[in-house]
N, C-alpha and C positions, 0 to 999 in steps of 0.2 A: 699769800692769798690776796686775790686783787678784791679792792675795796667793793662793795654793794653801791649803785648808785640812787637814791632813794628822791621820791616827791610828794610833797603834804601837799596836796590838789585842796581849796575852801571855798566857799561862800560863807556871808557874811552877812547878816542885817545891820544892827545894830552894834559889833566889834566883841561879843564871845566867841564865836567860832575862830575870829582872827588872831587872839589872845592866845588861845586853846592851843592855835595850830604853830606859833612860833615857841611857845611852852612846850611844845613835844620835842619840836628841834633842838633845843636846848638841851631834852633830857635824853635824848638819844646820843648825844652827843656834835659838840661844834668841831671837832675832828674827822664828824664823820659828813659823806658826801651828800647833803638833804639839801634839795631846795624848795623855799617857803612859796605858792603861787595861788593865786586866786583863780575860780575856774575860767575866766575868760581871757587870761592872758595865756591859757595850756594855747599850745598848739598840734601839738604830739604827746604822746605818752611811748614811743618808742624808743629814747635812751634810758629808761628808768628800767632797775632791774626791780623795784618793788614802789607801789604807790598806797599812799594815806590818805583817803577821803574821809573829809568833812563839811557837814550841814547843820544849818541851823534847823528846825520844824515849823510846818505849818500842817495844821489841822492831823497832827499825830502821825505826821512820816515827813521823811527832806524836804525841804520846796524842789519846786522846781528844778531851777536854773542846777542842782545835783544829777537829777533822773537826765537833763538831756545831757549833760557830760558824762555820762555811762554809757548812753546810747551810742553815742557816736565813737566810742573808743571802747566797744565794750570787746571786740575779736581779740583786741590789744592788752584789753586789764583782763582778761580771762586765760594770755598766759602767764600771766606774771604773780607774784607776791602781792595781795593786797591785802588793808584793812580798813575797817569803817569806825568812824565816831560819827557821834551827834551832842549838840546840846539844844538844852530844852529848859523848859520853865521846871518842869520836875524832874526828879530823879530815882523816887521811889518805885522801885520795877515789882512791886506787890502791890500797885494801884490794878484794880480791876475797874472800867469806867462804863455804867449804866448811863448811855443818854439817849432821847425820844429817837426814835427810827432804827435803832442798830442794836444789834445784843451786847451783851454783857460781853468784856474783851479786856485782854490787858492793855496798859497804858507807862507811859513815861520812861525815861532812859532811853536801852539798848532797844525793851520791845518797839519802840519809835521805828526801828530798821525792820521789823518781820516786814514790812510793804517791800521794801528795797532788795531784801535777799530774794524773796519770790520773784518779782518781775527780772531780775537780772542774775539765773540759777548757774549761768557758766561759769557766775565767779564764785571763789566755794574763800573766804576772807581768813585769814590766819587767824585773827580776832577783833573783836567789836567792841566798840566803849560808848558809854553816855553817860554823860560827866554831870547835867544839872547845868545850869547859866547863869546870866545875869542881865540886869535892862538898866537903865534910869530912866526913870517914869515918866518924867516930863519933857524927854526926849524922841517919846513914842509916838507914830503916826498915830491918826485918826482911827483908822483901823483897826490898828492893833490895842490902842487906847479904849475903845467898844467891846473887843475880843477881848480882854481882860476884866473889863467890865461885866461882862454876861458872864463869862465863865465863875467870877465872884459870886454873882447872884443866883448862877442853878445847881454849879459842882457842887459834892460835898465836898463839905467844910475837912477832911483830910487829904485833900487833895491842894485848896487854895489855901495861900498863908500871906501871899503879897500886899492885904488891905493899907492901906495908910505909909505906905513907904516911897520915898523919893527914888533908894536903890535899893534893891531885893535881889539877892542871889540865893541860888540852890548849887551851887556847882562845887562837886566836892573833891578835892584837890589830889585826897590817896587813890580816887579814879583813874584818875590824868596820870599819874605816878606811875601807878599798875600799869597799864595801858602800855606807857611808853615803853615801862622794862619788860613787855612779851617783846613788842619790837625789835627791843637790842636783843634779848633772848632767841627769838623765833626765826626772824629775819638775820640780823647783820651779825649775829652768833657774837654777842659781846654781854659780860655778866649784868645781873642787875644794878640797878645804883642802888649806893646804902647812903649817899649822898641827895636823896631826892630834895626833899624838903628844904635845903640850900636854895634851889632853882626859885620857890615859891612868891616872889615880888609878880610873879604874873598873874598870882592870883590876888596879893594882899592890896588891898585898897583903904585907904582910910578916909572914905568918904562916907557922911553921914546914914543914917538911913532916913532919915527926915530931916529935912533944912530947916524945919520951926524948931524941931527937938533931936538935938543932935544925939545926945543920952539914946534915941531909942534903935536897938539893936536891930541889925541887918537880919535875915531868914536866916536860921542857920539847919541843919541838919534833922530832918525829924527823929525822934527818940525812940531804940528801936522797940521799946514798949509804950504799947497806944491802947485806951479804950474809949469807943464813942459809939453815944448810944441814942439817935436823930431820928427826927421823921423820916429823913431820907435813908437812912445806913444803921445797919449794926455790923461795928468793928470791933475784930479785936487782933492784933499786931504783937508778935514775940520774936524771940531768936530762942534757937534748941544749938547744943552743943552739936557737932558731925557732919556728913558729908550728905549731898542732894539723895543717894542713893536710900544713904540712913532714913533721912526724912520721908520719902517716899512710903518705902517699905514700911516705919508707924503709922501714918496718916491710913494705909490700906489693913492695917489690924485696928483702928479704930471705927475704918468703916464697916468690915466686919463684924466688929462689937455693934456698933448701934443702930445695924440695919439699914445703912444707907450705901445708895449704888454712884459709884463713880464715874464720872464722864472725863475724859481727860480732853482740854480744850487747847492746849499748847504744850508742848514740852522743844526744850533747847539747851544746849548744854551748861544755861547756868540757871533753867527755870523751870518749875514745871507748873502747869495751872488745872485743878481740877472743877466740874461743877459735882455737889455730892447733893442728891435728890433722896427723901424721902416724904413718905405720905404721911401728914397731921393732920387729923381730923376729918380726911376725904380727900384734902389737899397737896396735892407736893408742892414741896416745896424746896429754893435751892441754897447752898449755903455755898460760898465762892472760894474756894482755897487754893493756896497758891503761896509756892516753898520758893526762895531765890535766895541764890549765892551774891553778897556784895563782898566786889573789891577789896571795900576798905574793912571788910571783917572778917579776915580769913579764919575757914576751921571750921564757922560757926554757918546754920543756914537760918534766914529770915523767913515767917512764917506769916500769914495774915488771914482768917477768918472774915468773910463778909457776908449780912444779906439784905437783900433791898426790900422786903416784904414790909406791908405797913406796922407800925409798933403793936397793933393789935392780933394782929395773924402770927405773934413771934416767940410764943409762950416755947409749946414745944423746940423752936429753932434753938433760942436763947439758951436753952438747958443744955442742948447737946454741942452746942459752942464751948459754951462753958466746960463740960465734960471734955470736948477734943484737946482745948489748950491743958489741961490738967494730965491726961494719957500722954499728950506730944511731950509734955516737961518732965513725966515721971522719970524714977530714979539717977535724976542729978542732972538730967539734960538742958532744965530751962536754963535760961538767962537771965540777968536784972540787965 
């Protein structure tokens, strides 16, 4: 069988995407025929029999300098084998993000690409990853430096985690892992690695997370049980044992039970997001749900409850939150 000839196409701001992208080469295999390039040195995409795009985000889809190297080779990557990754500052894909001018929507990881898939629908990707990232804080433009700063001061607080750190990463490794073994799976028809985590100095860094206190730990994963209860947000965050289907099909016998109508605002084949409306006290109101399959937990789906109503308008909501996670975990489903 003659070999696949494969290309991890990146951009790069500050050197995650560029880490990301020779880390996949690695796990795909140094046997096999990949080669590592940044978007501006492509000149064709026509010896590749499959290509690897990657982008860092801005403003919650790829920059840039991504969209126009799709553009202009998009006749070319729309026959071939492709897939996309991203990295980002977050990685939780059960972030729903309420912010002033735009509706309630999902956020962070893979959803980072629903912009991407849409504007460029010829290409249909084998599969998608978003890994999470990393920065060092005092390396950051001005810009960026600002954009992190605001985003501190309006998001909820389950979204930012980066306060007071020199390096802060979210980028989580069994992603990247995953990811690469569809690759070898999907594409280049080679088994998965049970060797992955060997490859890992790509992500391990033993660099502080603060330069005054070196003791204080780097971000690391958020815990897939969460409750938070803000002026801005009421959360609540679980895992249920089973498959998106399973989850699905509960979530619609609880709407059932408690009288609330469901809007389905995205579905994808590792996510689904619903908005579930009912009336309290004259009022509807919405509560944000939204089931996702993560990489690194296979079997199991991640669940999140939200709603943005002020704490005093949330009597009714609170209750029937309450009730959903309780029906979603019955007989033996939940998680710790």
């Amino acid at each position: 069988m003659t070999q696949k000839k494969g290309l991890i196409a990146y951009d790069t701001r500050y050197g995650s995407t560029a880490e990301v992208a020779y880390w996949l080469r690695a796990l795909i295999g140094e046997d096999q025929a990949v080669e590592v390039k940044k978007l501006e040195q492509i000149l064709t995409v026509k010896p590749y029999d499959y290509v690897i795009i990657g982008s860092y985000t801005r403003w919650e889809k790829s920059f840039k300098p991504t969209y126009a190297f799709i553009s202009k080779f998009y006749n070319d990557l729309a026959q071939k084998q492709v897939a996309y990754f991203i990295t980002s500052g977050e990685c939780d894909e059960t972030t729903v993000m309420k912010m002033p001018g735009k509706p309630p929507h999902l956020s962070c990881g893979r959803n980072y690409l629903f912009d991407q898939l849409e504007n460029f629908p010829a290409i249909k990707p084998v599969t998608t990853g978003g890994f999470g990232g990393r920065q060092t804080t005092p390396l950051l433009n001005r810009k960026d430096s600002f954009l992190i700063w605001l985003l501190g001061k309006t998001m909820p607080k389950d979204k930012i985690g980066w306060d007071g750190r020199d390096v802060w990463e979210s980028l989580i490794p069994e992603r990247v892992e995953a990811f690469a073994n569809e690759i070898r799976q999907k594409i280049v028809s080679l088994p998965p690695r049970n060797d992955a985590a060997a490859y890992r100095t790509y992500w391990t860094s033993l660099q502080p997370a603060n330069l005054a206190d070196p003791a204080k730990a780097k971000n690391t994963v958020k815990p897939y049980t969460l409750k938070q209860d803000t002026s801005r947000v009421l959360l609540s965050r679980f895992r249920i044992r089973g498959t998106l289907d399973d989850a699905v099909s509960h979530i619609h016998d609880w709407s059932r039970q408690t009288g609330a109508t469901l809007n389905v605002k995205k579905r994808d084949y590792y996510i689904l997001y619903y908005q579930a409306v009912k009336n309290y006290n004259g009022k509807n109101r919405v509560i944000h749900i939204v089931a996702a399959l993560f990489p690194e937990d296979p079997g199991n789906v991640q669940i999140a409850l939200r709603n943005y109503d002020r704490p005093d308008h949330r009597k009714g909501v609170s209750e029937d939150m309450t009730k959903a996670e309780e029906f979603l975990c019955a007989n033996g489903r939940g998680l710790k």
